[in-house]
C-alpha positions in Angstrom: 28.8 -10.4 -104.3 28.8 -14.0 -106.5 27.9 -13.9 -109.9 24.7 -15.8 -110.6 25.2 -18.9 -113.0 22.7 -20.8 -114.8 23.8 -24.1 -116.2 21.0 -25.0 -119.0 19.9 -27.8 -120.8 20.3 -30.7 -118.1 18.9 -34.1 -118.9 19.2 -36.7 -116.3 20.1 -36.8 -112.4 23.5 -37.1 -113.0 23.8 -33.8 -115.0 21.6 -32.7 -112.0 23.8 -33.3 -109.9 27.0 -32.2 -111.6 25.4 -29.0 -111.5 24.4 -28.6 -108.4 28.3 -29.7 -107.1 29.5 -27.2 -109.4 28.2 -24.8 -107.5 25.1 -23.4 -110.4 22.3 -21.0 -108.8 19.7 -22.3 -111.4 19.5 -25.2 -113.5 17.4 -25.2 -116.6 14.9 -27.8 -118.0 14.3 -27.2 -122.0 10.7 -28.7 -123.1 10.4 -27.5 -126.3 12.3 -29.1 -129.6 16.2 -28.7 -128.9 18.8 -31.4 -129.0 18.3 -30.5 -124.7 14.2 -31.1 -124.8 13.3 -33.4 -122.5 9.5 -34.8 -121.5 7.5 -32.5 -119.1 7.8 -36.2 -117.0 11.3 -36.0 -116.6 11.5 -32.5 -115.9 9.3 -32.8 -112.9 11.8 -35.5 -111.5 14.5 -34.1 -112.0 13.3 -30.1 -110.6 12.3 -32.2 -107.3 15.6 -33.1 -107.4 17.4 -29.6 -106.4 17.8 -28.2 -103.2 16.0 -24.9 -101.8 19.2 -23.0 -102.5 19.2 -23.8 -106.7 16.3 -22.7 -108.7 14.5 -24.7 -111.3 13.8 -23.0 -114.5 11.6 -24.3 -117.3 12.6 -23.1 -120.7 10.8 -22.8 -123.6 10.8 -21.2 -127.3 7.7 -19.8 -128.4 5.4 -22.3 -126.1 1.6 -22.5 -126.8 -0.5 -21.6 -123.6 -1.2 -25.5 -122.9 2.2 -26.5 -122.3 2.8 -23.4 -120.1 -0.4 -24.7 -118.0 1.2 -28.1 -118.1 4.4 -27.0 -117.2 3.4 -25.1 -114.4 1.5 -27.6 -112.8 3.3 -30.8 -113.6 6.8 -29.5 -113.8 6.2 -26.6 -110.7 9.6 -24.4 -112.2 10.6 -21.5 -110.4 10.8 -19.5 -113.0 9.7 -19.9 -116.8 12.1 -19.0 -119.3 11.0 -17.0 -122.9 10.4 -14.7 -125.2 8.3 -12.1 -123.1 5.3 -11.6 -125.2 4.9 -15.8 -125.4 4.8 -15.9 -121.4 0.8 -15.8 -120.7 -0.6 -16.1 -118.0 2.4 -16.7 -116.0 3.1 -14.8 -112.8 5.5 -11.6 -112.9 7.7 -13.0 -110.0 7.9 -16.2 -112.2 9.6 -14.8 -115.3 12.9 -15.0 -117.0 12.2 -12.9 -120.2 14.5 -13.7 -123.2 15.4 -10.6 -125.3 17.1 -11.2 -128.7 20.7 -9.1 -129.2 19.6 -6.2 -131.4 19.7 -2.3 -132.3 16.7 -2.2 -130.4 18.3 -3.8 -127.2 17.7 -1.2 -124.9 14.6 -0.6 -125.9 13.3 -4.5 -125.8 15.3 -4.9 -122.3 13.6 -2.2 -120.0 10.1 -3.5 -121.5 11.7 -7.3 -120.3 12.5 -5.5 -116.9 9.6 -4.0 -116.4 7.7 -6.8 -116.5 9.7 -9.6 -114.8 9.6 -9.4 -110.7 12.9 -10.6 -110.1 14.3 -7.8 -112.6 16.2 -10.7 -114.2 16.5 -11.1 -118.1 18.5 -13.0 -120.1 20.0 -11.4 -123.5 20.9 -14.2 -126.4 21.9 -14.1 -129.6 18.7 -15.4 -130.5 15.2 -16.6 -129.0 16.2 -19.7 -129.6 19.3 -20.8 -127.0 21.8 -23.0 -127.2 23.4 -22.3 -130.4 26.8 -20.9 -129.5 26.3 -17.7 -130.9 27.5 -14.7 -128.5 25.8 -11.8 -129.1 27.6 -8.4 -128.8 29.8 -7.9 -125.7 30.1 -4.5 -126.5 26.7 -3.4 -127.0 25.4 -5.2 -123.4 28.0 -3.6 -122.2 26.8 0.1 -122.8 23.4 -0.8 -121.3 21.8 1.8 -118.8 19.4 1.7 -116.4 18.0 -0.6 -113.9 17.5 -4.8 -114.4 20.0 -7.7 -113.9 21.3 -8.4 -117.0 21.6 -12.6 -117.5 24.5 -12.9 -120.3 23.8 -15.9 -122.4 25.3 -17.0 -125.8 28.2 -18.6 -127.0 30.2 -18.8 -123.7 32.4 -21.7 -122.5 35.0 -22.3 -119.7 37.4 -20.5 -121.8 35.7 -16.9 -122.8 33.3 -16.2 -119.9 36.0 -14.9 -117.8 36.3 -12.4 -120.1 32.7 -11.9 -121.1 32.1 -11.0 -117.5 34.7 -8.6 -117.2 33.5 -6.5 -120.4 29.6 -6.5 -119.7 29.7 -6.7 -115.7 26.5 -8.8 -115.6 24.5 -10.2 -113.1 24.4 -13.1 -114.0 25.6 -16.5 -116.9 23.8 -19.0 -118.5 25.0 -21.5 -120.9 24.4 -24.5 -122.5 26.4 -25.8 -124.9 29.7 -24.2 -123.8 29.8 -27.0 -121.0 29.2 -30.2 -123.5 31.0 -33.0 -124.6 28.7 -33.9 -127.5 25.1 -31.8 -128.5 22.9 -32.3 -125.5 25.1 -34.5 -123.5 26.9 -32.2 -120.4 30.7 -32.7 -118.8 30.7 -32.6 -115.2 34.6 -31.7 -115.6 33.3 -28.1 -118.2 30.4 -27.6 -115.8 32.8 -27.0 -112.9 35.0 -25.0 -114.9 32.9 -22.6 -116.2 31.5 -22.0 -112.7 34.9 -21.4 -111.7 35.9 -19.0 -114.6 32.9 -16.8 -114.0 33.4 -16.4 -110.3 37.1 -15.7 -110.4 35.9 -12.3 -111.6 33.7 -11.6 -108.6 31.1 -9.2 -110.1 27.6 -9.4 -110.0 24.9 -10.6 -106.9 22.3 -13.2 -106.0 18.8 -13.3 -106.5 
C-alpha cells in the first residue's frame, strides 16, 4: 500500500503544481496568520486547480465560525484541517482533526478518531503547524487502536524515511521541511520528500 503524503502550505500554481508532479495525495491551503496564509481568493483558485485524484485541504488554527462558512463555500476544500473542538459545523467526512503531541495522546486521538469520517488525524507538535518541531516518534509509535495516524512535525527529505519506519503511519504532512526560504516551497525538496517517504512502503490510501 502507498503512504499518504500531504505537502502543506502551497501558495501559487506553481507550488500547485510541483506538488501534484511530486506525486502528493493532498495539498494544503493555510488561511489563517502563518508565513503560508494565503487569501480565501487565492485558495479557491488554486484548490480548482488539482485533479480528482489529490485532495484539497483548508487549514486553519483556531478559526472563528465565519471563516469556516466562508471557507467552505468560497474555497469548497475537501477536508478542513484543526483543532477538533474549533471545527463547527463542519461535516464528519470533511475533517482532518489536529491533536497536539502530549501525555494525553491516546486519550485526545481516539476522541479525534471518533469523530472524523475518514478516521484520518494528524498529530503535531503543536496546534499550530509549520514550525519544525517533531513531536515524539516514540510515543506515536506505541499508539493502539483503530485511526490513520497523519505524522506531522519537523520532517524533511532527510528524516522522514526514518520517521516512517519507527511510527508506521498512515500517512505525512509537512511544510516547512520542503522550503527554501519561510513560506516559499522547492519543487527539487518536494519531490524528494515524496520519494523518501515511499521508499519505505508502509501505510494506505484514503
Amino acid at each position: 500500500m502507498t503512504l499518504f503524503v500531504k505537502l502543506c502550505g502551497v501558495k501559487s500554481e506553481a507550488d500547485v503544481e510541483a506538488a501534484v508532479e511530486a506525486g502528493a495525495d493532498a495539498v494544503g491551503f493555510v488561511l489563517t496568520p502563518s508565513p503560508r496564509q494565503i487569501p480565501l481568493k487565492v485558495a479557491a483558485r488554486l484548490n480548482a486547480r488539482l485533479p480528482d485524484s489529490v485532495l484539497g485541504v483548508a487549514v486553519f488554527h483556531d478559526p472563528s465560525p465565519d471563516l469556516l462558512v466562508r471557507a467552505r463555500e468560497e474555497v469548497g476544500p475537501d477536508l478542513f484541517q484543526s483543532e477538533l473542538s474549533t471545527l463547527v459545523g463542519i461535516s464528519t467526512d470533511r475533517l482532518l482533526p489536529v491533536v497536539v503531541d502530549s501525555e494525553a495522546l491516546d486519550r485526545d486521538f481516539a476522541l479525534a478518531v471518533g469523530s472524523a469520517g475518514r478516521e484520518m488525524v494528524l498529530v503535531d507538535s503543536a496546534a499550530r503547524g509549520g514550525t519544525g518541531l517533531a513531536p515524539s516518534w516514540e510515543r506515536l509509535a506505541m499508539l493502539d487502536g483503530p485511526g490513520r495516524l497523519i505524522l506531522a512535525g519537523g520532517l524533511d527529505p532527510d528524516n522522514v524515511g526514518e520517521a516512517v519506519s519507527l511510527v508506521r503511519p498512515f500517512g505525512v504532512d509537512v511544510s516547512s521541511g520542503i522550503e527554501k526560504a519561510p513560506g516559499v516551497k522547492d519543487p527539487k525538496r518536494m519531490r524528494a520528500f515524496v520519494e523518501a517517504a515511499r521508499g519505505v512502503g508502509v501505510g494506505g490510501p484514503v
